[in-house]
DRENTORMI-603122 format. One record per residue (C-alpha): x, y, z; residue in three letters; residue number from 1. Coordinates in steps of 0.02 Angstrom, whole numbers. Layout:
BEGIN
     east    north       up     r     k
        X        Y        Z   Ala   NUM
...
//
This chain:
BEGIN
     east    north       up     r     k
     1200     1020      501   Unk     1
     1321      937      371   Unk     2
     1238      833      234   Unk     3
     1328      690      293   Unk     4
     1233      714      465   Unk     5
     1086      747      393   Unk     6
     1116      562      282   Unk     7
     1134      485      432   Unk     8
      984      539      540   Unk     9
      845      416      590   Unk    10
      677      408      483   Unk    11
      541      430      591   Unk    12
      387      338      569   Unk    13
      220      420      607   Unk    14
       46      311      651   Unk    15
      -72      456      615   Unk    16
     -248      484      571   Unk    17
     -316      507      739   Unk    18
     -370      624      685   Unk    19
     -283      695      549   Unk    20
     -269      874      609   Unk    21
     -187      817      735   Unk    22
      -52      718      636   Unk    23
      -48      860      529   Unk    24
       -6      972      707   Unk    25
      138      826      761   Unk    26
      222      847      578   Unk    27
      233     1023      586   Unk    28
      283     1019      750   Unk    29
      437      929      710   Unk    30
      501     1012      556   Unk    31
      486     1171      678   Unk    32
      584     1053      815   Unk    33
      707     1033      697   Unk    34
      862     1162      682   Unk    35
      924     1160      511   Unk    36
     1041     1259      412   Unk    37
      960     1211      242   Unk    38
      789     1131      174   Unk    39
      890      971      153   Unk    40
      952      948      359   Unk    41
      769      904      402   Unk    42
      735      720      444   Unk    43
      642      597      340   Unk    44
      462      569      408   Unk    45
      360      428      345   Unk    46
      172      454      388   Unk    47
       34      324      377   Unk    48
     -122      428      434   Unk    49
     -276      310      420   Unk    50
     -420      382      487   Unk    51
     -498      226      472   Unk    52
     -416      143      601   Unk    53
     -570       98      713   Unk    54
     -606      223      849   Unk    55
     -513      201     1014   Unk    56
     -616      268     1145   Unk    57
     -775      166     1098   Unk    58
     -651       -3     1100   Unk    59
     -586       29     1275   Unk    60
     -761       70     1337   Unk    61
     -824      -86     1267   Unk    62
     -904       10     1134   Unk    63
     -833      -33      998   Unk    64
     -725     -131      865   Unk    65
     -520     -127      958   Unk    66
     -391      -39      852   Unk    67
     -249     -145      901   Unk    68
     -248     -252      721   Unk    69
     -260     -117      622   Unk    70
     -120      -16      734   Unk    71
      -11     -182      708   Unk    72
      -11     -186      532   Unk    73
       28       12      518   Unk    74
      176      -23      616   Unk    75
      230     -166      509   Unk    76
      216      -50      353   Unk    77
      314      105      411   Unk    78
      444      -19      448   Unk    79
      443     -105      307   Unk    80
      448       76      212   Unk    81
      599       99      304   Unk    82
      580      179      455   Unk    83
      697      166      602   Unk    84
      589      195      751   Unk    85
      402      249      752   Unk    86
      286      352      865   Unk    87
       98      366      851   Unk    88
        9      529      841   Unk    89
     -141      486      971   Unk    90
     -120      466     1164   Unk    91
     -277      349     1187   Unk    92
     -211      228     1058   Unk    93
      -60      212     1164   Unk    94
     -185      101     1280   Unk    95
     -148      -48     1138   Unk    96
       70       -6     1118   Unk    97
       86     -197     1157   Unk    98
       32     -247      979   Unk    99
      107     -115      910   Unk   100
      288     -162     1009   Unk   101
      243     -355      956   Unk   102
      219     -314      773   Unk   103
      403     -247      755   Unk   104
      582     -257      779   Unk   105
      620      -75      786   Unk   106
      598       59      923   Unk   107
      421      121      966   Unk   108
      415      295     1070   Unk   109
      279      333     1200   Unk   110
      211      482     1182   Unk   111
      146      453     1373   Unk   112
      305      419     1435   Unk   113
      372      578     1368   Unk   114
      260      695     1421   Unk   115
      273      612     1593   Unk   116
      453      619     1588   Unk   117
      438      817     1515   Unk   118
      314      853     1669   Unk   119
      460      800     1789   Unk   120
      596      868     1697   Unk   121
      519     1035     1686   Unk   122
      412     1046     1827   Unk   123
      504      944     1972   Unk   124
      391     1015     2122   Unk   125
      233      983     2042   Unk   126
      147      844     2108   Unk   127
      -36      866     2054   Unk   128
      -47      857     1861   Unk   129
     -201      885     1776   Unk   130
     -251      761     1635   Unk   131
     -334      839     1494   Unk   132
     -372      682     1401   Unk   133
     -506      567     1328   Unk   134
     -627      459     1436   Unk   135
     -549      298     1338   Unk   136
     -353      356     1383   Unk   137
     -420      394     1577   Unk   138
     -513      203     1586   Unk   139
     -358      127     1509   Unk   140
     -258      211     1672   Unk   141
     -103      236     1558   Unk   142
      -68      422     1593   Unk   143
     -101      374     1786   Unk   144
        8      221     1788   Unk   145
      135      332     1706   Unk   146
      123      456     1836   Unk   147
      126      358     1983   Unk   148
      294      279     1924   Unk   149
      334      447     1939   Unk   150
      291      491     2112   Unk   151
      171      616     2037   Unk   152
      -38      603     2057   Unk   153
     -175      611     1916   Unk   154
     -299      740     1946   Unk   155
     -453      711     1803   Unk   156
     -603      794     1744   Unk   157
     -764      721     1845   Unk   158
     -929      675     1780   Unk   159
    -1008      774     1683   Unk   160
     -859      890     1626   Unk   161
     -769      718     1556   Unk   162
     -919      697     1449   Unk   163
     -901      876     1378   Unk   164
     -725      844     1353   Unk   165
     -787      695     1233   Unk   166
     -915      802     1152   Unk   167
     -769      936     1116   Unk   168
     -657      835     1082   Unk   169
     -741      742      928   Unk   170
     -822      923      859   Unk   171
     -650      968      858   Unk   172
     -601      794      745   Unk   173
     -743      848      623   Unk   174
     -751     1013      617   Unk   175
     -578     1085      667   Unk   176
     -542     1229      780   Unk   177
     -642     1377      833   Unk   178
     -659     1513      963   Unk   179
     -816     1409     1052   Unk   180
     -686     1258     1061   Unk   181
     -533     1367     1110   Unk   182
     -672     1437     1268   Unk   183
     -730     1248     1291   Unk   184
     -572     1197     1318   Unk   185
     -499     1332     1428   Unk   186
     -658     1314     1544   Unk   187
     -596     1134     1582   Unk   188
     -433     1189     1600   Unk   189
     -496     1312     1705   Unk   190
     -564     1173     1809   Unk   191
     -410     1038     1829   Unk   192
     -344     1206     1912   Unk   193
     -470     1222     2037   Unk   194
     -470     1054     2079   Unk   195
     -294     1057     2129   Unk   196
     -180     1033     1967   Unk   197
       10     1104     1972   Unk   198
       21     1063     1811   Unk   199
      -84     1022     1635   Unk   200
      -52      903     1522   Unk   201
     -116      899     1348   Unk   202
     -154      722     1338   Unk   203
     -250      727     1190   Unk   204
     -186      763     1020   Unk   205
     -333      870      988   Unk   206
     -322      977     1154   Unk   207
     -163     1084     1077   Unk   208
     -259     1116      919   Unk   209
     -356     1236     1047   Unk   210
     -275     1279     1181   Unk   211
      -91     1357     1227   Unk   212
       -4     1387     1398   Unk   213
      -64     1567     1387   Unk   214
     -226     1495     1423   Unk   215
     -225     1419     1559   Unk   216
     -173     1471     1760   Unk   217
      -43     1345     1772   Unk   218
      119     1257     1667   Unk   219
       39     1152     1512   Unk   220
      138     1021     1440   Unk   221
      122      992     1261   Unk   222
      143      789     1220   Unk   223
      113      825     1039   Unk   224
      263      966     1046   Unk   225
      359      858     1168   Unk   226
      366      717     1063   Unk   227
      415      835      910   Unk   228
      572      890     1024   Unk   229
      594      715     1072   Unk   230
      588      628      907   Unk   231
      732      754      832   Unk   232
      834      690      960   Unk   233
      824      518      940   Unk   234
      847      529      724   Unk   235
      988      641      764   Unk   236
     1080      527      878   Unk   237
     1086      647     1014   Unk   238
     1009      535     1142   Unk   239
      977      349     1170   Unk   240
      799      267     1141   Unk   241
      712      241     1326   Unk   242
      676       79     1398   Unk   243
      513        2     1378   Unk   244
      444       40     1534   Unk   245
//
């Protein structure tokens, strides 16, 4: 890629910090997205992670104090730092996108609508797609709205296995990876499958910290990678922003 390309790419703006692993995972993810000729050809990433932005599965359930303020006002600043279009490393927060669309005048990127749009793409005869996401994300229906649009059906984790999803899910937040969580996680895998799943989706930013298509019995979609691929595109030009759907 010529400098003068490279001058001219889009900055990408990150909301991260849910957790930060897993922002960590999305940034590497795109400078390995990225084909470059030298150091300089890779884009420009601004990254606010704030693990302090209050937790999104306890606001959704009614648990807790809702993120939406402080997602608004991370928007605002990437923008204001100069980015040109901004995506947000955490599918449950993507239950509150309206404040962050209505805090800015620049492009925001669903991470849900990509991986949706991924799982057709690349799987167009599955129908069943298993949701391997967080008990907040699966209340706020957005993966399952998303799908249906699609002509595709949500298959989810039932009571209890949704709970030990949760319980994985945060060990992994505090205490990173490990074989027990890599096993935890391809046990409910495992059972999306037998409930009917033609495909996975990793629709937590956590799950792909853990677990890789190699582990599981049927295609696994990667939002966290997806979004990588899909964020090169759109600072390189290559393709136009989607509609807000």
């Amino acid at each position: 890629m010529s400098e003068t390309h490279a001058a001219r790419a889009r900055v990408v703006g990150v909301i991260g910090g849910m957790g930060p692993m897993a922002t960590a995972d999305l940034l590497a993810k795109i400078t390995l997205a990225t084909p470059v000729d030298t150091e300089q050809d890779h884009l420009r990433v601004l990254v606010d992670s704030n693990p302090q932005i209050p937790d999104r599965n306890r606001a959704i359930l009614g648990n807790g104090e809702s993120p939406a303020m402080a997602l608004a006002e991370t928007a605002r600043g990437l923008q204001r730092s100069g980015a040109d279009f901004l995506v947000m490393a955490c599918n449950t927060a993507h239950a509150f996108a309206g404040a962050i669309r209505a805090a800015i005048s620049i492009p925001f990127v669903s991470m849900i609508d990509e991986a949706c749009d991924a799982c057709v793409r690349t799987q167009p005869n599955a129908i069943r797609v298993g949701l391997l996401a967080s008990p907040g994300c699966l209340s706020a229906g957005i993966y399952q709205r998303a799908l249906t649009r699609r002509g595709r059906q949500a298959v989810v984790l039932p009571e209890p296995l949704l709970a030990e999803f949760a319980a994985l899910l945060y060990r992994i937040k505090t205490t990173g990876p490990s074989d027990d969580a890599r096993i935890g996680m391809k046990t409910l895998a495992d059972a999306l499958v037998a409930a009917g799943a033609d495909v996975l989706i990793a629709a937590c930013t956590e799950v792909p910290l853990v677990l890789q298509a190699s582990d599981t019995g049927r295609p696994l979609i990667d939002a966290t990678e997806n979004l990588a691929q899909r964020c090169v595109q759109y600072a390189r030009g290559n393709e136009l922003f989607p509609a807000t759907y």
